[in-house]
C-alpha positions as CSV (number, residue, x, y, z in Angstrom):
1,X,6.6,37.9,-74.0
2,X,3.6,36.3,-71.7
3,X,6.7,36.0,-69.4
4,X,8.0,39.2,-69.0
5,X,3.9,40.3,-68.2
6,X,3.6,37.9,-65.5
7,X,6.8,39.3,-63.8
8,X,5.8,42.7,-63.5
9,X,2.0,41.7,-62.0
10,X,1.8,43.8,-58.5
11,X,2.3,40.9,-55.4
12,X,-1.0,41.8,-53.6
13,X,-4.1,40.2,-52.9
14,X,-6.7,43.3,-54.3
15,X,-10.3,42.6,-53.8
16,X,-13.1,44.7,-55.2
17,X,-17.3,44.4,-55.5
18,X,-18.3,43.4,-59.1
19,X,-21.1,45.7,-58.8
20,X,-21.2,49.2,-59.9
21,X,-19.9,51.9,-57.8
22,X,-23.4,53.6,-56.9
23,X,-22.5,55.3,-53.9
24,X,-20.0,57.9,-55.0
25,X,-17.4,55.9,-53.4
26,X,-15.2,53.3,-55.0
27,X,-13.9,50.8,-51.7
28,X,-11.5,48.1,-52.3
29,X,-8.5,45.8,-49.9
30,X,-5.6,45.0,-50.5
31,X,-3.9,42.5,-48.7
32,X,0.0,42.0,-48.9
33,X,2.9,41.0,-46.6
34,X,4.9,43.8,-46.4
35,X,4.4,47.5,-46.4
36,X,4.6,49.4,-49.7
37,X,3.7,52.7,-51.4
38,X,1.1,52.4,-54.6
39,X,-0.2,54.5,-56.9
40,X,-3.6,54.4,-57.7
41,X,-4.3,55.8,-61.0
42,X,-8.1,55.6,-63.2
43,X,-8.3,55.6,-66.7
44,X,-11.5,56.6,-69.3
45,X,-12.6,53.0,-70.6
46,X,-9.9,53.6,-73.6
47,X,-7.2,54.3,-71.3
48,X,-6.1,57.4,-72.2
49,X,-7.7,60.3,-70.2
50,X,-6.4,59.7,-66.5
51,X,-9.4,60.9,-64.1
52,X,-7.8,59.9,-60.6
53,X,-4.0,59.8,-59.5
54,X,-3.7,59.3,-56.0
55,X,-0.6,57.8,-53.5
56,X,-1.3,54.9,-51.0
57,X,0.5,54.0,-48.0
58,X,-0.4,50.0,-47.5
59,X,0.9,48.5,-44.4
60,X,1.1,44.4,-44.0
61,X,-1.7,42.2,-43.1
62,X,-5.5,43.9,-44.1
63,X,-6.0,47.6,-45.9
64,X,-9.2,48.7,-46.6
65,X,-9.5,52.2,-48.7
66,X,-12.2,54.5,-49.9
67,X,-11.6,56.5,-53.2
68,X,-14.2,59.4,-54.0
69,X,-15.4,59.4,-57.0
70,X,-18.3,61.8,-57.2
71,X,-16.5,64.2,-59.4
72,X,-15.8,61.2,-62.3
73,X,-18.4,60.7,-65.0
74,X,-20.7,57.5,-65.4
75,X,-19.3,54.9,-67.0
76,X,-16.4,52.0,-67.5
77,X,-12.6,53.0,-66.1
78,X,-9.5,51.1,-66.2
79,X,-8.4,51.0,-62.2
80,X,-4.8,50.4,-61.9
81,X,-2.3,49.7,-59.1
82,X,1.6,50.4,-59.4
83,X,4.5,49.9,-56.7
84,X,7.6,51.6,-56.7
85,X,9.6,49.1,-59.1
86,X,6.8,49.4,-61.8
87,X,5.0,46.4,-60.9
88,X,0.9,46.8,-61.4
89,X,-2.2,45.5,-61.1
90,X,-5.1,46.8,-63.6
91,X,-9.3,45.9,-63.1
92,X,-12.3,47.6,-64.3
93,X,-14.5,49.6,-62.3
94,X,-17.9,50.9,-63.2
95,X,-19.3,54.0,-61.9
96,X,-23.1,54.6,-61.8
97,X,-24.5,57.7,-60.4
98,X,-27.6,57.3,-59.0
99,X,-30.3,60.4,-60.8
């Protein structure tokens, strides 16, 4: 079963601050060697209440993007990745507006 997980893991190089996002704005890169369409999608901390859905165009070499999260709640999200085939990549993200 670990098998059939590790097959469907999204062939990028994703790179994100460990720090909370305090700025309103969630930035991360993805690096991959050939140009694909992802979907970016954020989930409450349980994974059920989906708070962001957005489509990416990533070209090869470097991508650098800025979601705006201003609109999402405080606290712990489940960030995930997909490409067209169903492959993903999931991380968590904390947000942290600043009072």
């Amino acid at each position: 079963m670990a098998a059939d997980k590790e097959a469907q893991l999204l062939d990028v190089n994703f790179v994100m601050s460990d720090e909370p996002v305090e700025n309103g704005v969630f930035i991360f890169g993805i690096e991959t060697e050939n140009a694909k369409n992802l979907t970016v999608e954020m989930f409450d901390e349980e994974g059920f209440g989906m708070v962001a859905n957005n489509q990416l165009e990533i070209t090869e070499g470097n991508n650098y993007k800025a979601l705006n999260v201003n609109s999402i709640e405080s606290g712990d999200y489940v960030f995930r990745l997909k490409d067209e085939q169903g492959k993903e990549l999931e991380k968590s993200v904390t947000i942290s507006h600043q009072e």
